[in-house]
N, C-alpha and C positions, 0 to 999 in steps of 0.2 A: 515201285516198278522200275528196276534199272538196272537189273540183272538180269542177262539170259544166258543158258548154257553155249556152247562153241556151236553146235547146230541149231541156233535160232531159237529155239523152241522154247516155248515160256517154263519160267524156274521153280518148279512146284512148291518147293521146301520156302522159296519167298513169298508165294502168293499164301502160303500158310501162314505164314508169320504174319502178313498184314492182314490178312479174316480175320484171323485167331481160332480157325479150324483145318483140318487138316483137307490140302486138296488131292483128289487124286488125277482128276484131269483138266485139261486145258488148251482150247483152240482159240486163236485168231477167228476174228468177226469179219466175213468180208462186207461188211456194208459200212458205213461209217470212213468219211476222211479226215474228218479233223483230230480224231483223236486216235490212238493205239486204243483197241477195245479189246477185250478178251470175255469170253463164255470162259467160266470155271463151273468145274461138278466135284460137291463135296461127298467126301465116305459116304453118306448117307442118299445120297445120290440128289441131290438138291442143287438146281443152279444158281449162281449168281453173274452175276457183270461187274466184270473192274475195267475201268479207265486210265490211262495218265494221259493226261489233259496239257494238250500243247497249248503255247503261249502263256507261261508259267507266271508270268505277271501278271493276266489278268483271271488266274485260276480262280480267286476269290470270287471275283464276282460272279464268276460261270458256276462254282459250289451253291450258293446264295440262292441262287435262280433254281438250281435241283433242287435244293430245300424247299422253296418257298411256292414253287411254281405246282406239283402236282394236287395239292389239297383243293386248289383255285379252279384247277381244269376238272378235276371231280367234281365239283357244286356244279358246272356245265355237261356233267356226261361223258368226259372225255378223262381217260383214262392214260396217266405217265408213271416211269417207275422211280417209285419213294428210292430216296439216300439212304444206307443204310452206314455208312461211315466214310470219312473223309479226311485230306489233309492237303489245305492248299499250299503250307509254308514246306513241303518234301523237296528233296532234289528237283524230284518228279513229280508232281502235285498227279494226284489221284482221286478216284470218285469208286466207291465200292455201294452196286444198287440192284434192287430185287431184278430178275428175270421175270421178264415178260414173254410167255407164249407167243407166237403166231407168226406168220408167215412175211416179211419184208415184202411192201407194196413193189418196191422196185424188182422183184423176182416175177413182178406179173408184165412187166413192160415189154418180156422178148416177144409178147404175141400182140393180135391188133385185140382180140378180145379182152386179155387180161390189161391192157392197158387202158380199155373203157371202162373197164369195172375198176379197177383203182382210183381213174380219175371221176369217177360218179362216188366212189364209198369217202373218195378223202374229201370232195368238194363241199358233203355233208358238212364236214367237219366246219368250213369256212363261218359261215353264222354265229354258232357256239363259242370259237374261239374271239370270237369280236365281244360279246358279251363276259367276259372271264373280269372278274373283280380284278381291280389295280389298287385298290384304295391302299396304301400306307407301304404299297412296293416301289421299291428302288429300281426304275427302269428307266432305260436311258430316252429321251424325250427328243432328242436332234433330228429326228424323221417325224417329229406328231404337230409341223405346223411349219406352212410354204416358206417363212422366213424362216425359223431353224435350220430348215433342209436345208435351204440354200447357203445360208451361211456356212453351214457341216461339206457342201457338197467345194464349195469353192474354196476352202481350207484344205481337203480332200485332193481338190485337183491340182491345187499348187505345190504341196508336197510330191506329188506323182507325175507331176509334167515331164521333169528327166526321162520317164521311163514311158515316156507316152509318144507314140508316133504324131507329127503336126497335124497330118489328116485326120487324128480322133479328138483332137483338142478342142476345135473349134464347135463339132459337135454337141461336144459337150458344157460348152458357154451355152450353147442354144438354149439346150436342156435345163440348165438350170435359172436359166433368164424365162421361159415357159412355166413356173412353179407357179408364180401368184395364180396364175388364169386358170390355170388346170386345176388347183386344190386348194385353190378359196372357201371357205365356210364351211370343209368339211371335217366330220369329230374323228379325233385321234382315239384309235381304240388299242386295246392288248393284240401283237402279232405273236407267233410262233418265233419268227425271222428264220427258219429255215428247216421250211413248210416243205418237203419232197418226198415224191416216194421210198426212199431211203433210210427215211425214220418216220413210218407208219409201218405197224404188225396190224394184217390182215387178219381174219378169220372167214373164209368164204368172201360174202359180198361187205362184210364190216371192217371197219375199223376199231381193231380191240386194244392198240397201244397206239402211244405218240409219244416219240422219241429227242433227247438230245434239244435241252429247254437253253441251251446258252447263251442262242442271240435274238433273246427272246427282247421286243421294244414297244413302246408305245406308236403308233403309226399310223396312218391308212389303212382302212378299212378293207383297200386293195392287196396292202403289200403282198399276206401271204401267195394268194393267187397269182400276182404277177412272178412271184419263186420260184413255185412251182410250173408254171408255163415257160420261164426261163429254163429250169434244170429237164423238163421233157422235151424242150425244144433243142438244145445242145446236143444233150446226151442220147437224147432217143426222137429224133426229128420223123425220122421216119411212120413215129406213132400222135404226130404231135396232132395232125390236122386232125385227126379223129378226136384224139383223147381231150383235147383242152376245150374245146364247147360242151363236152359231158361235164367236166367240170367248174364253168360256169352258168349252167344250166342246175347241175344238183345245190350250188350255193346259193342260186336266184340270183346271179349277177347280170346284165345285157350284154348283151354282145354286140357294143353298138361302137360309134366312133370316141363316142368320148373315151369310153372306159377305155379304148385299145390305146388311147392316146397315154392316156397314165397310165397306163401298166407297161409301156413302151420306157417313158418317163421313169417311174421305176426301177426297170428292171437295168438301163442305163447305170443307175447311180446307186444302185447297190452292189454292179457286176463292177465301177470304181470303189467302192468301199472294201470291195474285197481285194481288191490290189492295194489299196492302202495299207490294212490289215498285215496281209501276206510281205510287204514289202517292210511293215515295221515290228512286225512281232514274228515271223516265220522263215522266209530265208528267198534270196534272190531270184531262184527258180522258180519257185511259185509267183511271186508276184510278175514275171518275167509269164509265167502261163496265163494271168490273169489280163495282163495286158493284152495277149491276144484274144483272148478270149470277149473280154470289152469291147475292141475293135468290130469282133464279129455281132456283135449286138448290134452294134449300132449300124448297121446294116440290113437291118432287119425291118420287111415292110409289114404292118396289119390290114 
């Protein structure tokens, strides 16, 4: 993928070439930010998904995780779409993988109702993905225990101080001096690591896909949850008060002080790891968005 004609519009004769069937049509996906995604439909009228997969250094690993990851979430129920072919060493590293029906959870968010029903069908999900076999997978472990975190998170911050206002700094010492007490003797399980309505396909009240397995980690039993209340709370605040106790009620999580405390904990030092990220694999603006974006976190009362 790294051809498109003068008027943007993706290059049929190359997405041919890299299927190996002929395509006739092709849109842009509007859900999905980390990657350029395209819906292709072949002569035969069959859809597939092709990818090029930003942060082309660490393509591999995100390939790996597509491979490896949906056979894992089937034995739990849950349903991802198979690789059908790949190439991490391309210009443009790409991921070409079955079409999945259904309806993107995040299309239910513009109303109050449809964003209770997303956040009750995906909360389901929370349980099953905590249970998903790790055994003999390569997943990154720097979130699955209070000393890792901290070490990752203060590595994390030192890199990023440049780009950090002093008011958010100190915060976030806090944060990370708070890790022993808060998630002491609790078990690291399989996350999603980016758990939103935006990679969940709905069907009615179900969830019939899950989407975009690449930062997928071992963690907190919370992580995914706390994602997902970060990305509904940001971007759709106005649904959030409602929506986010359906879905810790459909996971069986409390909704009590502790839990708010680490999901707060959390959602801190992942909404830095994405500034890290973005600051060293993607480009100045983004991590220059994420920065504020952190800021506004940390600001935030449960």
């Amino acid at each position: 993928m790294t051809n498109t004609p003068h008027d943007g519009s993706p290059d049929l004769s190359m997405l041919s070439t890299l299927i190996g069937a002929p395509v006739v049509a092709a849109e842009r996906c509007g859900w999905g930010f980390e990657n350029e995604t395209l819906l292709v439909t072949l002569a035969h009228g069959d859809h597939l998904i092709v990818q090029r997969l930003a942060a082309g250094p660490l393509a591999a690993h995100k390939l790996y995780l597509g491979q490896m990851l949906p056979p894992r979430l089937a034995a739990v129920g849950i349903t991802a779409p198979r690789l059908l072919a790949t190439n991490a060493t391309a210009n443009a590293p790409y991921a070409v993988r079955e079409y999945l029906p259904g309806e993107p959870a995040a299309s239910r968010m513009s109303t109050l109702p449809g964003s209770v029903l997303a956040a009750s069908a995906m909360g389901t999900l929370l349980p099953r993905l905590a249970q998903v076999s790790t055994a003999g997978l390569e997943l990154s472990t720097a979130w699955a225990a209070p000393a890792t975190l901290a070490q990752h998170a203060q590595d994390m911050l030192a890199r990023c101080k440049p780009l950090l206002a002093a008011s958010t700094i100190a915060p976030l010492v806090a944060t990370i001096a708070e890790l022993p007490g808060l998630f002491a003797e609790r078990p690291a399980v399989f996350a999603h690591g980016d758990f939103c309505p935006v990679n969940a396909l709905l069907d009615g009240a179900h969830v019939v896909g899950l989407l975009d397995l690449e930062f997928a980690r071992m963690t907190d039993a919370l992580f995914d949850a706390a994602w997902w209340g970060w990305v509904v709370r940001y971007h759709h605040a106005g649904r959030w008060a409602s929506a986010w106790p359906k879905l810790l009620a459909a996971a069986g999580i409390a909704n009590d002080t502790a839990t708010n405390l680490r999901i707060a904990s959390l959602q801190r030092l992942r909404c830095l790891e994405m500034l890290d990220y973005h600051a060293h694999w993607r480009s100045s603006g983004r991590a220059a968005m994420w920065a504020e974006r952190l800021q506004t976190t940390l600001q935030w009362q449960y």
